[in-house]
N, C-alpha and C positions, 0 to 999 in steps of 0.2 A: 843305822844301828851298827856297820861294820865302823866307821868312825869313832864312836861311845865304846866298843870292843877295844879297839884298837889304842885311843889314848886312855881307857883307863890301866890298863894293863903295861901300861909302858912304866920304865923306874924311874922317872921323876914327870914335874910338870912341861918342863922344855920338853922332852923326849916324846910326853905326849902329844902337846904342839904338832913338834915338826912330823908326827903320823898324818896329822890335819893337811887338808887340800890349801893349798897357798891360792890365798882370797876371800875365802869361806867366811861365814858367817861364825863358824866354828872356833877359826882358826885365828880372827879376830877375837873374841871372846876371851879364848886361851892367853893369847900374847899380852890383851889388855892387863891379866890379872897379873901376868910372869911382869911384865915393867913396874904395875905398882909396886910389889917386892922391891924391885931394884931402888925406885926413887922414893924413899919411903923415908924420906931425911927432910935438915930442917929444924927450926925451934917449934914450929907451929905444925909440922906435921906429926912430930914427934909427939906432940899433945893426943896427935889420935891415938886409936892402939892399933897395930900392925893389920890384924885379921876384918879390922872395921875398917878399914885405909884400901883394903885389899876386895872387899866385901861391896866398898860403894864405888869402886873402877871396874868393876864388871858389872855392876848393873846398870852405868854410864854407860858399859858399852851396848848390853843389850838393848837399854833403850834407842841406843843407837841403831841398831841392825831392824828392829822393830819399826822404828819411825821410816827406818829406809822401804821396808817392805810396803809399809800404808801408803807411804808417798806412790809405790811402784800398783799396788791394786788402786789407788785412787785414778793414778792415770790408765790402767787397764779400764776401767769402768767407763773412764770418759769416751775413751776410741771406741769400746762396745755401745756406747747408748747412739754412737754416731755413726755405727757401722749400717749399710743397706740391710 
């Protein structure tokens, strides 16, 4: 929660970012959305609109950070089912 404190209250999205732990899950997240802004060019991206451009590269990333976590409990589980 000091995190979520922390980058909301900062004065912009970079600002909030860089409050974020460097590696985080967070902090990923954050940067993902701050780059699609940036590369947000293109004839055919242009076709998107900014905020839906912006909207589906964070939840690429989550899905990312999420997939990484089940991959990480699925291997916890295996070492527990084989643990003594």
């Amino acid at each position: 929660t000091d995190a979520r404190t922390k980058f909301w209250k900062a004065a912009s999205v970079q600002a909030g970012s860089a409050t974020l732990k460097e590696g985080s899950p967070f902090r990923f997240i954050a940067d993902s959305g701050i780059k699609a802004t940036e590369h947000h060019e293109g004839a055919l991206l242009e076709q998107i609109d900014l905020n839906t451009w912006v909207s589906m590269s964070i939840q690429r990333a989550v899905d990312k950070v999420q997939s990484r976590l089940q991959d990480g409990l699925a291997f916890l589980a295996t070492v527990g089912s084989t643990a003594p």
